[in-house]
Steps between C-alpha positions, in 0.01 A plus 500: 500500500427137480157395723366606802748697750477500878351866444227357314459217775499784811247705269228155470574416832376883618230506295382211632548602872337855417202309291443248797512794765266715253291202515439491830515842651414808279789724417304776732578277830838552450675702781797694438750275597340259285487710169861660576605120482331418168620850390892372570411168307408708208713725511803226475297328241483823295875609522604110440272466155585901442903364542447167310341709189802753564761260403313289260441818263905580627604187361303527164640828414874375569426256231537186822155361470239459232184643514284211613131630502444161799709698736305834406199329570605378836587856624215707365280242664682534797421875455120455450488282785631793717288715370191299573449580892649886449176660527324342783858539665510880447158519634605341849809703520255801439282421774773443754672793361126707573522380849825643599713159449818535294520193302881384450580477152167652350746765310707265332201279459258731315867610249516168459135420334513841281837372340290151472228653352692706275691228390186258404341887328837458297502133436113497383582825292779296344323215385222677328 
């Protein structure tokens, strides 16, 4: 994995859209429509890095690609970059959700952050 992919380019350009919106309107304001669109952004942006780690770790085991700890580093940054809005996230959905909205993809959202979580629980645990 040589250098920055177009995943890692759609991942800086969202963060930057969601840290310019955050900016200027509080994660609160958000309506539903709103938050279910941010909620299909990261979702994508999940199963892409999820799939892009996927074959990477594929590849090493079939003996087609080195371990190259630069590559490792790009996706479980990718990872922790996810992870960094999950909470106030799963707030809003809970909120909506307590006012009798159904939030579209809030299921596969919240999976989403406890394999992320568990995931960075294993990484840390590893490199202790």
């Amino acid at each position: 994995m040589a250098g920055p992919s177009v995943l890692d380019s759609q991942v800086k350009a969202f963060r930057e859209a969601l840290t310019l919106w955050t900016a200027e309107h509080a994660l609160e304001a958000m309506d539903r429509g709103e938050l279910e669109d941010l909620l299909r952004v990261g979702v994508f942006l999940y199963e892409q890095t999820d799939a892009r780690d996927r074959r990477w770790r594929l590849a090493m085991a079939r003996g087609t690609r080195k371990h190259d700890r630069a590559a490792e580093r790009r996706i479980e940054e990718a990872f922790a970059w996810w992870l960094r809005p999950c909470r106030a996230i799963e707030a809003r959905i809970r909120r909506l959700e307590a006012g009798g909205s159904r939030v579209e993809n809030a299921d596969k959202f919240r999976r989403y952050h406890r394999l992320a979580l568990a995931a960075a629980k294993d990484r840390d645990a590893e490199s202790e």
